[in-house]
C-alpha positions as CSV (number, residue, x, y, z in Angstrom):
1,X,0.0,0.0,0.0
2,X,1.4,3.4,-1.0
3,X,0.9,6.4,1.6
4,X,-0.7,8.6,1.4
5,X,0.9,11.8,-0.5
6,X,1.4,14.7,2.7
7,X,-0.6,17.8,2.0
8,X,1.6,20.8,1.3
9,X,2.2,23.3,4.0
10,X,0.0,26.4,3.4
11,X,3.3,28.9,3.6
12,X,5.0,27.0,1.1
13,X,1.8,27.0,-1.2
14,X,1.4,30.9,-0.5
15,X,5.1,31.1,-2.3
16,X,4.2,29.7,-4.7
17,X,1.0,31.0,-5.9
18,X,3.7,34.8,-5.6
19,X,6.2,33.1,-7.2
20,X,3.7,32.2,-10.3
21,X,2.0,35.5,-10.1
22,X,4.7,37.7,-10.5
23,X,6.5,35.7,-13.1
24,X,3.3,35.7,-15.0
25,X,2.8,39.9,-14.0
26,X,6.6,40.0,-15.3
27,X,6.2,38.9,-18.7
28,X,4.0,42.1,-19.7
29,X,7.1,43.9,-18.7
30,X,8.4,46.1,-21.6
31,X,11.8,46.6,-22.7
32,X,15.0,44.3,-22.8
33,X,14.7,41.5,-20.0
34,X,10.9,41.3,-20.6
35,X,9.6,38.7,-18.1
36,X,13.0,38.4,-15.9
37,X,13.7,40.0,-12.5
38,X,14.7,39.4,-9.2
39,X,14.5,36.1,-7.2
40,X,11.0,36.3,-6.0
41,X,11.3,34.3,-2.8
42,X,12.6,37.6,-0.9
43,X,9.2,39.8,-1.8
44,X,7.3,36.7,-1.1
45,X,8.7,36.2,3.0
46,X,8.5,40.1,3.4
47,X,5.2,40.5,2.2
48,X,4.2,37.0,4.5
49,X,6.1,38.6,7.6
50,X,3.5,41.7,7.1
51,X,0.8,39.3,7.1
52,X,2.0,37.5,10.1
53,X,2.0,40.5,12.5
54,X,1.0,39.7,16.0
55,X,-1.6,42.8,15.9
56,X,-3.3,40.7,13.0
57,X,-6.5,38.3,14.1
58,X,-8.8,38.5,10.8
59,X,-6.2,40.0,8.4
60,X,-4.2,36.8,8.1
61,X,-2.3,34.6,5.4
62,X,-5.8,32.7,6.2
63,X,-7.5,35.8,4.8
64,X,-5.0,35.9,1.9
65,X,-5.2,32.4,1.5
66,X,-8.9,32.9,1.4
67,X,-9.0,36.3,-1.0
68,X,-6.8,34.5,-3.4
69,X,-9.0,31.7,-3.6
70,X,-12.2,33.8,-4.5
71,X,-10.3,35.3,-6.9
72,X,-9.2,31.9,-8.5
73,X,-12.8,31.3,-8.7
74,X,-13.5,34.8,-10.6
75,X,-11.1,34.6,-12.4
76,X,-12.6,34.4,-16.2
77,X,-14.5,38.2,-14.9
78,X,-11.3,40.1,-14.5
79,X,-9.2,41.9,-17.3
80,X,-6.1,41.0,-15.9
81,X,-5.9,38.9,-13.2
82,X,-2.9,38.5,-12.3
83,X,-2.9,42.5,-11.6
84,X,-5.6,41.5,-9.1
85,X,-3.9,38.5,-7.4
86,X,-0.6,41.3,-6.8
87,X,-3.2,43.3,-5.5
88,X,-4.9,40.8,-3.2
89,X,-1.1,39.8,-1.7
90,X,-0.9,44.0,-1.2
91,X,-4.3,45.4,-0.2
92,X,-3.8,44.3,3.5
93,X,0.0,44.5,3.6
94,X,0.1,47.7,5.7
95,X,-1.9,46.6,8.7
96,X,-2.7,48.4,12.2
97,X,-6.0,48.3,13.6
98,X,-5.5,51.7,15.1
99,X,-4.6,53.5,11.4
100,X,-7.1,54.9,9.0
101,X,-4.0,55.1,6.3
102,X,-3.7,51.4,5.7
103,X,-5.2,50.9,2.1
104,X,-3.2,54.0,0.6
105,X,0.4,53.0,3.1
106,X,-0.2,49.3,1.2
107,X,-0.9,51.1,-1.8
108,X,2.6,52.8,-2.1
109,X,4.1,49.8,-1.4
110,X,3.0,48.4,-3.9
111,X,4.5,50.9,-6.2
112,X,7.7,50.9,-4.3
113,X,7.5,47.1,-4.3
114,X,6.6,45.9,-7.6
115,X,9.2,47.5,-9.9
116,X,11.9,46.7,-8.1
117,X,10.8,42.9,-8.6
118,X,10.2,43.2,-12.1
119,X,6.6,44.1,-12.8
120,X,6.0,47.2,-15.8
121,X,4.8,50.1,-15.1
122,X,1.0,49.7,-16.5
123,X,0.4,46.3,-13.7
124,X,2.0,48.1,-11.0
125,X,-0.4,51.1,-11.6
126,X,-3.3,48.8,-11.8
127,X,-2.3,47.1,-8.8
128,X,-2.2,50.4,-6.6
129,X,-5.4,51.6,-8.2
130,X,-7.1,48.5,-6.8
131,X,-5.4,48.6,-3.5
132,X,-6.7,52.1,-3.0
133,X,-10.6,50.9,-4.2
134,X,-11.0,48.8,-1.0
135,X,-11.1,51.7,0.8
136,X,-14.7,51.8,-0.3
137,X,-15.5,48.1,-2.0
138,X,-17.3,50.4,-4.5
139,X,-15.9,49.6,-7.9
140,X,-17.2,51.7,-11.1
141,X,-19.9,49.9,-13.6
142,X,-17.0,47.9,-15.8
143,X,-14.5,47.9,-13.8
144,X,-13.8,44.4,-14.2
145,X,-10.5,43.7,-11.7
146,X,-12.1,46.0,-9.5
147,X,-14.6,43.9,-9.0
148,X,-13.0,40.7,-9.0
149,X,-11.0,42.0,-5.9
150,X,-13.8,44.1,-4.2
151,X,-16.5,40.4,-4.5
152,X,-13.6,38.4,-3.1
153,X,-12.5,40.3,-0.3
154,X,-16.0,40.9,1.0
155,X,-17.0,36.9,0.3
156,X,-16.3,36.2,3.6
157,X,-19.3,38.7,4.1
158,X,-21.6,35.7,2.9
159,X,-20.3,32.6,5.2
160,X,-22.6,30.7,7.1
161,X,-23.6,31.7,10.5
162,X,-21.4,30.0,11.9
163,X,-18.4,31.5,9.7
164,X,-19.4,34.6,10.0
165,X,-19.9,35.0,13.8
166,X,-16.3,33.7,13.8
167,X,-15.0,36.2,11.3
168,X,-16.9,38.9,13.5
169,X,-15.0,37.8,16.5
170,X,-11.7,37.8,15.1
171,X,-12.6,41.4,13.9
172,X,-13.8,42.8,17.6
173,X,-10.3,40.9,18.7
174,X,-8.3,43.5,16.2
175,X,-9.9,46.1,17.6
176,X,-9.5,44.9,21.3
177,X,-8.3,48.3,22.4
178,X,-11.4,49.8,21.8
179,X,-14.3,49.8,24.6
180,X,-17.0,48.3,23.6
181,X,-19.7,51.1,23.0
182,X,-17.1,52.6,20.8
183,X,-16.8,49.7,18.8
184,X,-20.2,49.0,18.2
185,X,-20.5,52.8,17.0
186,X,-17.7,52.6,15.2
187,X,-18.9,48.4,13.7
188,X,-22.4,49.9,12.6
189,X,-21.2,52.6,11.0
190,X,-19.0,50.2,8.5
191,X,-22.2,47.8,8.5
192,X,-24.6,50.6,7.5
193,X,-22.1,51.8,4.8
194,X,-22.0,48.4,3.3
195,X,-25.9,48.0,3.4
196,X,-25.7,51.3,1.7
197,X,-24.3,49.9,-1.4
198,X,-26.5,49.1,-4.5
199,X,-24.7,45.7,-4.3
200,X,-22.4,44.2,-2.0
201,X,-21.0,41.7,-5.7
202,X,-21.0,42.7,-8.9
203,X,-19.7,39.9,-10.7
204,X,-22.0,37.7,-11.9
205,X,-21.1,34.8,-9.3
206,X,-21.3,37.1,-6.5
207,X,-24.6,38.8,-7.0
208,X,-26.3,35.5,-7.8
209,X,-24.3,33.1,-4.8
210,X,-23.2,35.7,-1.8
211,X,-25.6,38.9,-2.0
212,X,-28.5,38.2,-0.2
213,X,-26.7,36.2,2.3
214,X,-24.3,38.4,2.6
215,X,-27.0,41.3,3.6
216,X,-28.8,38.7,5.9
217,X,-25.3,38.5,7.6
218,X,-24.8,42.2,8.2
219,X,-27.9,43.1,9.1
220,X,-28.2,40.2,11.8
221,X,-24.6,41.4,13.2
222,X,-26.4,45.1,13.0
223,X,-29.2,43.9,15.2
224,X,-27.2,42.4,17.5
225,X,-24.8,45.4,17.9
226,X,-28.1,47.6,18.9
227,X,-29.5,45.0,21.3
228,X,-25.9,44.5,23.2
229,X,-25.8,48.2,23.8
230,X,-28.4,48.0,26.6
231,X,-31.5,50.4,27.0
232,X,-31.3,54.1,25.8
């Protein structure tokens, strides 16, 4: 009897799916050199390092791992997706809880970032512009990698109750400095922004699969937020 084959550490599999993004981002590269660059192993443990902060309890390589999944499966929406993958590995690079600057700080690292490790100017541009659009999740009408990146960051929006009231924990953890009437301010304020949206998705997949739950979700955790506050 043959064993069993081992399944493959998720770090290793998170260098490789960099590794095999940038090379593919590379080869739109102008110029002599086209498609050559730098060893990609050193962007791939300093972006991972960011991801691995200790401040970090939702924004995770598990969140990574789970963004660059949903965008696997969106793929055939996107104009370029491998622009979008570089932008899911950078939209939550620049992490602290207790920073309203995050998006746009991972945003210019990006820019710093991606040249030096071979990617042309046109992806790296792209890949900022989408950084910078999940400030909002709020992509314009045919915006096609915006939407990729926007539906599959928010996916986790539309998890079972059970998924979600885990993803809402790991959230209030991130924000454990916080008191608690704060938060729940400061929670429903992002909630009501969302429900504000004339769609959460916009691909396709996502308006017909995680819309609706995705609303039941936030306006469940919305309730609850106004009944844990107590009388007013």
């Amino acid at each position: 009897m043959t064993d069993s084959p081992r399944p493959r550490d998720p770090r290793t599999a998170l260098v490789d799916r960099w590794r095999d993004t940038l090379l593919a981002a590379r080869s739109g590269a102008p110029g002599p050199g086209a498609g050559t660059g730098p060893d990609p192993l050193p962007y791939a443990e300093n972006l991972l390092a960011r991801w691995d902060e200790p401040q970090r309890r939702y924004h995770t390589t598990a969140h990574l791992t789970a963004v660059l999944d949903r965008i696997d499966a969106l793929a055939g929406y996107a104009a370029d997706v491998h622009a979008v993958r570089l932008a899911a590995w950078f939209h939550d690079a620049v992490y602290r809880p207790d920073r309203t600057e995050n998006e746009e700080r991972s945003a210019a690292l990006a820019e710093r970032a991606l040249p030096e490790a071979g990617v042309g100017e046109a992806v790296t541009a792209e890949v900022a512009r989408l950084v910078r659009l999940t400030v909002t999740h709020d992509p314009a009408a045919g915006d096609r990698n915006g939407e990729v990146l926007c539906d599959a960051d928010l996916a986790v929006l539309a998890g079972s109750p059970q998924e979600y009231a885990a993803y809402a924990a790991r959230v209030r953890e991130e924000y454990g400095f916080v008191p608690d009437e704060a938060f729940r301010a400061g929670r429903a304020d992002v909630l009501l922004q969302l429900l504000a949206l004339p769609a959460l998705f916009r691909t396709p997949y996502g308006a017909a699969e995680w819309e609706a739950r995705a609303r039941h979700n936030l306006a469940t955790e919305l309730e609850l937020l106004g009944s844990s506050s107590g009388p007013r």
